[in-house]
C-alpha positions as CSV (number, residue, x, y, z in Angstrom):
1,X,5.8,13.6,9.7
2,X,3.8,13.5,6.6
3,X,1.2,16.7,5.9
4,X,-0.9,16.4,2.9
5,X,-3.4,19.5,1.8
6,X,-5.0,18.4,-1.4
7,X,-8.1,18.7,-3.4
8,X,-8.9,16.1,-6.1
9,X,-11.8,15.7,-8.3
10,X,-13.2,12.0,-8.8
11,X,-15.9,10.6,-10.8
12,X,-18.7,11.0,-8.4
13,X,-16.9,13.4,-5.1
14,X,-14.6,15.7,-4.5
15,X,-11.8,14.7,-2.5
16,X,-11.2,17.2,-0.2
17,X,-8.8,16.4,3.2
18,X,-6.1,18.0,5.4
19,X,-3.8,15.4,7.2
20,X,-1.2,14.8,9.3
21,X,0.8,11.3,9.7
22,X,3.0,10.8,12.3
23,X,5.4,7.6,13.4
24,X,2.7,5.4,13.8
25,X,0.1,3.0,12.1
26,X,-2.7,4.9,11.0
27,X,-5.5,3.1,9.0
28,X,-7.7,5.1,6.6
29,X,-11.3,3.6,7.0
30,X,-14.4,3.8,4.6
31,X,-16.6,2.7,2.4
32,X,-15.7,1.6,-1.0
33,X,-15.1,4.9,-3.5
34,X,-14.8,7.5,-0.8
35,X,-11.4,8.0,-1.7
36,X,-9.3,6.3,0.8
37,X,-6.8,4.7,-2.0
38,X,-7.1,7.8,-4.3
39,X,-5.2,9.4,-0.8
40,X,-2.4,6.5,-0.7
41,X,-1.6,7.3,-4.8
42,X,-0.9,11.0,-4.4
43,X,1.2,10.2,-1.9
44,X,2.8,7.6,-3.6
45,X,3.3,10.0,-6.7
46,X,1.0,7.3,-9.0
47,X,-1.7,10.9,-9.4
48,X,-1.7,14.3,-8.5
49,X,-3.7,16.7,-7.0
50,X,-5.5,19.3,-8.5
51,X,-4.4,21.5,-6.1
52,X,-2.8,21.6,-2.5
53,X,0.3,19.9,-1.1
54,X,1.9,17.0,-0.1
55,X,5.2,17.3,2.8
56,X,7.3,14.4,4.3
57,X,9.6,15.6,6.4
58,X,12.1,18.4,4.9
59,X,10.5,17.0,1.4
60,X,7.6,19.0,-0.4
61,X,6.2,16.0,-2.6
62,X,3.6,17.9,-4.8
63,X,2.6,22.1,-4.6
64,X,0.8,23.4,-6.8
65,X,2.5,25.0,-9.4
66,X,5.3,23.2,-9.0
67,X,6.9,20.0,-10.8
68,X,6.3,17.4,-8.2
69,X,8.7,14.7,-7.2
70,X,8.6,11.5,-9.1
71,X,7.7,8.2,-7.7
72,X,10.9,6.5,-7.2
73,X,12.5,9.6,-5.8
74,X,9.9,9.3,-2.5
75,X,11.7,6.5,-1.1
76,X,8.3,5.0,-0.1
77,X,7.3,1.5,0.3
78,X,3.9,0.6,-1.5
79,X,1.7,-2.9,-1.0
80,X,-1.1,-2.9,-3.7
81,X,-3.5,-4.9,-2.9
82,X,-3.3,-7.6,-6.1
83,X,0.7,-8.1,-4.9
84,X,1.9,-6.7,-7.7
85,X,5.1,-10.0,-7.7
86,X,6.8,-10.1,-11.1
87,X,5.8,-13.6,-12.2
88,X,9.3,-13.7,-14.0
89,X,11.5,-13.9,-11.0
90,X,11.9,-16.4,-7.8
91,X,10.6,-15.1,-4.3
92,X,14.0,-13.8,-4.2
93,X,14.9,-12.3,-6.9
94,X,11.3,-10.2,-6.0
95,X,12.5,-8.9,-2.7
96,X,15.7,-7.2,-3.5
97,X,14.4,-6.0,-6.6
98,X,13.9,-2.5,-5.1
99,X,16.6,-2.8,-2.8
100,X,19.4,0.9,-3.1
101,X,23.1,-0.2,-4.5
102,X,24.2,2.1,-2.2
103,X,22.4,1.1,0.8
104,X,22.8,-2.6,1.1
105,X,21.2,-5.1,3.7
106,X,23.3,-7.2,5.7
107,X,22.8,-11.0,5.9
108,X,22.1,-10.7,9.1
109,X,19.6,-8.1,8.8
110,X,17.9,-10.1,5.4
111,X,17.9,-12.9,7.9
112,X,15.9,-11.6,10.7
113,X,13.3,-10.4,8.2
114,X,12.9,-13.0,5.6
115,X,12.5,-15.3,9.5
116,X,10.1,-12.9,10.8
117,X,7.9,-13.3,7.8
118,X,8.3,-17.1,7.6
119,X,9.4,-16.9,4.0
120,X,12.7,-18.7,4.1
121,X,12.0,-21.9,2.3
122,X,9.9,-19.8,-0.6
123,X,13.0,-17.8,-2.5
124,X,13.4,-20.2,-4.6
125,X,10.0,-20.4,-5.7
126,X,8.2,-18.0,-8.3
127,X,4.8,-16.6,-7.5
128,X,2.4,-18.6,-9.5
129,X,4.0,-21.4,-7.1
130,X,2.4,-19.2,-3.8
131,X,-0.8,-19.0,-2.1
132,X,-2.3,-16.0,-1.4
133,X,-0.7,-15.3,1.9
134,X,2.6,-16.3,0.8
135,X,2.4,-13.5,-2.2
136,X,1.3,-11.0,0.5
137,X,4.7,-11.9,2.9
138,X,6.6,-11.3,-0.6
139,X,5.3,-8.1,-1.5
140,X,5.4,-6.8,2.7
141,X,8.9,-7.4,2.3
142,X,9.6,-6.1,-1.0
143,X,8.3,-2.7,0.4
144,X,10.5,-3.0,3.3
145,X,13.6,-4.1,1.6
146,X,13.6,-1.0,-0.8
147,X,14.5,1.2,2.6
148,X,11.8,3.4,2.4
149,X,11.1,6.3,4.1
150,X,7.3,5.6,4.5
151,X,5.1,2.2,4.1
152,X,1.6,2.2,2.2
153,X,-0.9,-0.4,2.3
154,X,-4.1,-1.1,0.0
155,X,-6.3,-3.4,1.4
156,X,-4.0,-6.0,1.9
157,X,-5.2,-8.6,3.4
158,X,-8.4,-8.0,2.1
159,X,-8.5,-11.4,-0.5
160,X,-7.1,-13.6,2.4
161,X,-9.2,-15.9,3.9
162,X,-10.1,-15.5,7.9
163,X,-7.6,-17.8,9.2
164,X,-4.6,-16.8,6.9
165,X,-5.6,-13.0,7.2
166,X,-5.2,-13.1,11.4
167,X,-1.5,-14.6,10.8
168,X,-0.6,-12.5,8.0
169,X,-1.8,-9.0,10.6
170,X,0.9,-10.8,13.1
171,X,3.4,-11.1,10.7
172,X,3.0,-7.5,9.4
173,X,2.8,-6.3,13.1
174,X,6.3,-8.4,13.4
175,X,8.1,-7.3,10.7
176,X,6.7,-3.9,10.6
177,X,8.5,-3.8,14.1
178,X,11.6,-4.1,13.3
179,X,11.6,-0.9,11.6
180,X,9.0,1.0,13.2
181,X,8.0,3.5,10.3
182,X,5.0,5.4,9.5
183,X,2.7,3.5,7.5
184,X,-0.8,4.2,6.6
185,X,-3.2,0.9,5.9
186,X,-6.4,1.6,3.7
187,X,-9.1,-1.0,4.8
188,X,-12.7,-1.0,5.5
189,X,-12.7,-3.8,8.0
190,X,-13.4,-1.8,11.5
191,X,-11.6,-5.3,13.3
192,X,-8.5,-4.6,11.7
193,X,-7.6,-1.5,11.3
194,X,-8.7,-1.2,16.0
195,X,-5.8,-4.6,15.7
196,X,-3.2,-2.9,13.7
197,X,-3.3,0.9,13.7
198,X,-2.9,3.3,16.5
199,X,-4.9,5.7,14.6
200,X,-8.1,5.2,12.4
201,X,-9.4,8.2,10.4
202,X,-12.7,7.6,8.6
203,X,-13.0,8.9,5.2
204,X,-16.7,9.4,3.4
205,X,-17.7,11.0,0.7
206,X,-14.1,12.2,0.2
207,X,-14.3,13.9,3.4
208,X,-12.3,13.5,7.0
209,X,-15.4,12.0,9.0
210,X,-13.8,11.4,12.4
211,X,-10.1,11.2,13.3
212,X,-9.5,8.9,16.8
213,X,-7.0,7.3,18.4
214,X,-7.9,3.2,18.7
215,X,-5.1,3.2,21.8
216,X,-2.1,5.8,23.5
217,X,0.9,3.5,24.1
């Protein structure tokens, strides 16, 4: 369970919310500037609150008054929106980047997923040799392979066009099955987040709006 508490001042708003995130996709819908990615970076530990707090599971993220936990230390799994691939290194070489020493994958396990994503005959390849939805695949799979805790998504299929963007929400409902952990999606297309998210919550003006379920499984 994540539980976030938090008050942040932006340009033009005042981000104000009280959450909580269960095992589940939840998608974070809004217009553009009302905060929704601001939410995704303090809990990914890229900005801090002014004030409030930030829980996943037994770990206190941020409190105030207190030195918060870094970034890497989160063990979460983050998919920006421009990829964020390092154009230096093959497909491969991009996946396991993240990946623990301690806590290898098995073959068999990189196997089912680089197979679920349909990615198999890119490692060799470097990004500027992808297409848009083969960069997205890559940097899905990055996040999982780094075992995290907790999956974040910004917009991400959001530069896709129409065709490639309905494959690329069955492919991220594929893989993200074989895991099964919380993730929250920011988007502001209605159609997607009903498709891949159990759970929309629509953010305005820095402010919870409504909170509904889109379906009870």
């Amino acid at each position: 369970m994540l539980y976030m508490n938090v008050i942040k001042q932006l340009d033009t708003l005042q981000l104000q919310v009280e959450l909580t995130f269960y095992q589940e996709i939840t998608a974070l819908v809004g217009p553009s500037g009302s905060g929704k990615t601001t939410l995704l970076n303090m809990i990914a530990g890229l900005i801090h609150p002014e004030r409030g707090m930030i829980r996943f599971q037994e770990q206190t993220f941020y409190e105030t008054g207190k030195k918060p936990i870094p970034p890497e230390h989160r063990q979460i799994g983050y998919v920006f929106q421009d990829y964020a691939l390092f154009p230096h290194k093959t497909v491969s070489q991009n996946l396991f980047y993240g990946t623990p020493k301690n806590e290898p994958w098995s073959d068999e396990e990189k196997n089912e997923l680089i197979n679920r994503a349909g990615i198999g005959h890119l490692l060799d390849r470097y990004p500027a040799n992808l297409s848009g939805g083969e960069k997205q695949r890559v940097a899905l799979l990055r996040a999982l392979f780094s075992r995290p805790r907790l999956l974040l998504l910004d917009e991400p299929f959001a530069a896709l066009d129409t065709d490639i963007k309905a494959s690329m929400r069955r492919i991220f409902l594929n893989v993200w099955s074989y895991q099964h952990l919380p993730a929250v999606i920011v988007t502001h297309d209605l159609e997607e987040a009903r498709l891949l998210a159990k759970r929309m919550i629509f953010i305005r003006n820095g402010q919870v709006e409504r909170d509904e379920y889109t379906r009870r499984d």
